[in-house]
DRENTI-212076 format. One line per 8 residues: number of its first residue (from 0); their letters; for each residue x, y, z of C-alpha. Coordinates in nm, 3 decimals, padded with zeros to 5 digits. Layout:
<recs>
NUM> a> X Y Z  ...
</recs>
This chain:
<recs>
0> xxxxxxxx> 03.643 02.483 04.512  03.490 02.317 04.816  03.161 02.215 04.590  03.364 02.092 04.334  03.547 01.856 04.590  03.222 01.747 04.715  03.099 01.704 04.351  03.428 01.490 04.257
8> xxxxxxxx> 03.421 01.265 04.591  03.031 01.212 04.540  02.943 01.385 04.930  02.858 01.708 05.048  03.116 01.897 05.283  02.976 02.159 05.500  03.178 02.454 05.699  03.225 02.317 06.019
16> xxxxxxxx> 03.329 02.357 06.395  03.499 02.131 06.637  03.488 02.127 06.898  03.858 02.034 07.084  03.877 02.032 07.489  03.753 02.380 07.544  03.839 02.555 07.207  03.674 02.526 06.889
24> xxxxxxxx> 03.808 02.495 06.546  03.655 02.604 06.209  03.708 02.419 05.881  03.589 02.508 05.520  03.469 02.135 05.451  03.371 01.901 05.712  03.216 01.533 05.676  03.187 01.251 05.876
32> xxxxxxxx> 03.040 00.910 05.748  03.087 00.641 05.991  03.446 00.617 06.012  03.558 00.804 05.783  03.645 01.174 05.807  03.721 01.445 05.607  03.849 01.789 05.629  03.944 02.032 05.387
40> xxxxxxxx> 04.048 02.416 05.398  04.020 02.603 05.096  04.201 02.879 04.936  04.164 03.006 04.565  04.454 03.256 04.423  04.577 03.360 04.084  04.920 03.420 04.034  05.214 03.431 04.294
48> xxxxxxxx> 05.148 03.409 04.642  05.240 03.714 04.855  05.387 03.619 05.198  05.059 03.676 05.402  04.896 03.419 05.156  05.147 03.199 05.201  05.093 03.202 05.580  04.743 03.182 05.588
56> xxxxxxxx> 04.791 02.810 05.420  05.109 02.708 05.608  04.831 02.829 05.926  04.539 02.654 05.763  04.782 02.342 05.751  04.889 02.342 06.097  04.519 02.343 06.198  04.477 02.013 06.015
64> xxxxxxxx> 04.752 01.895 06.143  04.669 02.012 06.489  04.273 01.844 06.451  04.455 01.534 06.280  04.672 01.458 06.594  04.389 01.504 06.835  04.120 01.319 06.672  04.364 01.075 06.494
72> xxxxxxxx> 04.227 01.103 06.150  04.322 01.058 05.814  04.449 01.355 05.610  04.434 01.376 05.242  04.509 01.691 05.066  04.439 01.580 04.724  04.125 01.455 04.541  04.138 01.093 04.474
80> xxxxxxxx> 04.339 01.016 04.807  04.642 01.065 04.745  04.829 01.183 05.034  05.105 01.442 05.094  05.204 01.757 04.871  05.470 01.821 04.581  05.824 01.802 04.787  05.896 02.172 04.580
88> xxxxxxxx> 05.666 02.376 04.805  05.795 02.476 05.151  05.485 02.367 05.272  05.542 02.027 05.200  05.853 02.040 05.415  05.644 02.175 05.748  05.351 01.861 05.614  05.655 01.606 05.644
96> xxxx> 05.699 01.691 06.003  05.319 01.563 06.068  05.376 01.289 05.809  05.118 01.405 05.647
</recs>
């Protein structure tokens, strides 16, 4: 998924830590080109999503959302830049706290 991203936006992202304070945070896609910033968690699933799987993206959010408020950066959870998620997932609701 995360190669296909890259290939689509035309730049490589690479796993990642950052570090924050004294902790350090991992991301599946990292890239920094002058000002510009992006992140990008991955997660690949056929077929419903049991609750576990639903957590594990509602956490992966929150860690973007967590990184975005420190570093002030600019999320974007879609290719082509287009910010923000469909308003029929719950996890759109939690994004819309971080006005994301």
């Amino acid at each position: 998924m995360l190669d296909e991203f890259s290939r689509q936006i035309g730049k490589e992202l690479k796993a990642s830590t950052i570090p924050i304070g004294q902790a350090v945070v991992s991301v599946d896609g990292f890239l920094k080109e002058g000002d510009i910033v992006i992140l990008a968690e991955a997660w690949a699933h056929i077929g419903k999503a049991k609750s576990a799987q639903r957590n594990k993206v509602l956490g992966d959010l929150l860690k973007l959302a967590f990184i975005n408020s420190v570093l002030r950066i600019c999320l974007r959870t879609r290719p082509g830049g287009r910010p923000g998620l469909q308003s029929r997932h719950k996890v759109s609701r939690v994004s819309a706290g971080f006005s994301l």
